[in-house]
C-alpha positions as CSV (number, residue, x, y, z in Angstrom):
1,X,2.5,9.8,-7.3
2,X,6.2,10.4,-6.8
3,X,9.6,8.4,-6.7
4,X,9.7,9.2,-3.0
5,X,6.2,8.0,-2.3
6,X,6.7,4.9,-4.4
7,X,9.2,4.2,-2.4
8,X,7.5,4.5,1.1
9,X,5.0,2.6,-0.1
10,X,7.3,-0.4,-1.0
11,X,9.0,-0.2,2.2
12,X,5.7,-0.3,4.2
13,X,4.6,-3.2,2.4
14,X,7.8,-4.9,2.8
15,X,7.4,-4.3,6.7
16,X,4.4,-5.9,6.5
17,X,3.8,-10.2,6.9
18,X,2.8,-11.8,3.7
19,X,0.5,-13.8,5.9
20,X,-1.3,-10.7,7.5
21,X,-1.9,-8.4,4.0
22,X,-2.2,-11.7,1.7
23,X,-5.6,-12.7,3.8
24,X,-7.2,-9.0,4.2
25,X,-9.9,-8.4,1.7
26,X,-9.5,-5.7,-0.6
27,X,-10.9,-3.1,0.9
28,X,-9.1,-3.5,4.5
29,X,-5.4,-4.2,2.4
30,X,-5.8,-0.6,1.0
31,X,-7.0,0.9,3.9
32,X,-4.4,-0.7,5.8
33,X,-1.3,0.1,4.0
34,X,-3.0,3.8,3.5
35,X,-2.8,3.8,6.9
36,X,0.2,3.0,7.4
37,X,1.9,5.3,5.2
38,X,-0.6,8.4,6.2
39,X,1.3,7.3,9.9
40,X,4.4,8.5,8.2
41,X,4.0,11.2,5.7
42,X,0.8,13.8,4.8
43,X,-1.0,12.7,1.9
44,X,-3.4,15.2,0.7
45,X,-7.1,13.9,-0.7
46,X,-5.7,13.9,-4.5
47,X,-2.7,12.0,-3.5
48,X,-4.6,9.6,-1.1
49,X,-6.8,9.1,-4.1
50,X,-3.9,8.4,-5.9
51,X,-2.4,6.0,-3.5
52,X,-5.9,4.1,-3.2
53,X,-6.0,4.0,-7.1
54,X,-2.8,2.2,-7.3
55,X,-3.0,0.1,-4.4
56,X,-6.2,-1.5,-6.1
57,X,-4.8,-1.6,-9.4
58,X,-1.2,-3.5,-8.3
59,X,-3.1,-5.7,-5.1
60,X,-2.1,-8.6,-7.2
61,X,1.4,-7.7,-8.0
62,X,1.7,-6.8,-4.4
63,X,0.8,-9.7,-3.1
64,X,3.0,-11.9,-5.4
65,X,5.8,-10.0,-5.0
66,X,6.1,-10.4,-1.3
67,X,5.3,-14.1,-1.0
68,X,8.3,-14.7,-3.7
């Protein structure tokens, strides 16, 4: 995943209410954000694969970040 995409990602999340992604299980928070950025940019499979990857891995860093 690139600097760019990393970014995108950031910024969608930081759209996003804490109270809206904090409460979605883990499943729907990846999807959701996925689709989000997918409304945005083209991700191929590999980097949609990529994205899901890392939104699983960081959930909890995520979610931290953005309720402060």
């Amino acid at each position: 995943m690139d600097a760019s995409t990393l970014r995108l990602l950031w910024s969608v999340i930081l759209e996003n209410s804490p109270e809206n992604i904090s409460n979605l299980p883990e499943a729907l928070f990846v999807r959701h954000l996925l689709e989000q950025i997918q409304d945005r940019v083209y991700l191929s499979i590999d980097e949609q694969n990529a994205m899901q990857s890392y939104l699983q891995a960081k959930r909890g860093l995520i979610l931290e970040m953005i309720q402060g």
